[in-house]
C-alpha angles and dihedrals in degrees: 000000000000112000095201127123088211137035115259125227121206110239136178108213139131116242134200128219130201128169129203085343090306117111104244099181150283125281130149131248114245097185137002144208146188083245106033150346138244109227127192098214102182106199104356121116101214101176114223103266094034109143117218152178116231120200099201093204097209120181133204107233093209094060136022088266128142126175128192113220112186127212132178113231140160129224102254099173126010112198117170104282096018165035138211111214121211109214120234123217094039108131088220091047119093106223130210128235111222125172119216103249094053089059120123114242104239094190115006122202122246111246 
């Protein structure tokens, strides 16, 4: 039995991921809510609570444009191989509260 508030639509598209203003890499959208989004994430660790920010890279089909559109979500559930975000700012969304120093390190620096 699905557990989601909302119906989910397959989609095709590159996203873009940044963390805390830093690019953290490149992965594509599998399916898609009004409330969150399923990514295949091949390779990356992104702990369970991480806030991003996710660049949906969507293209007109009738000219060579791409435009970025940018949404705040949280990682809600990391499987391997992937992870479904849950957006934030959306009035139907509850949001978590994370200080900064309770934040997971996405790509620690070498000392």
């Amino acid at each position: 039995m699905e557990r989601r508030l909302r119906p989910r639509k397959p989609v095709d598209v590159s996203v873009y991921l940044s963390y805390a203003g830093q690019r953290v890499g490149r992965c594509g959208a599998i399916n898609l809510s009004s409330g969150g989004v399923f990514l295949q994430t091949a390779g990356m660790d992104l702990p369970k609570h991480t806030p991003l920010d996710l660049f949906f890279a969507l293209g007109n089909k009738s000219s060579n444009v791409v435009r970025l559109h940018r949404v705040s979500a949280i990682v809600a559930r990391a499987v391997p191989g992937g992870v479904g975000m849950m957006f934030c700012g959306n009035s139907n969304t509850r949001q978590r509260r994370h200080r900064p120093d309770s934040l997971p390190r996405l790509n620690p620096k070498e000392s």
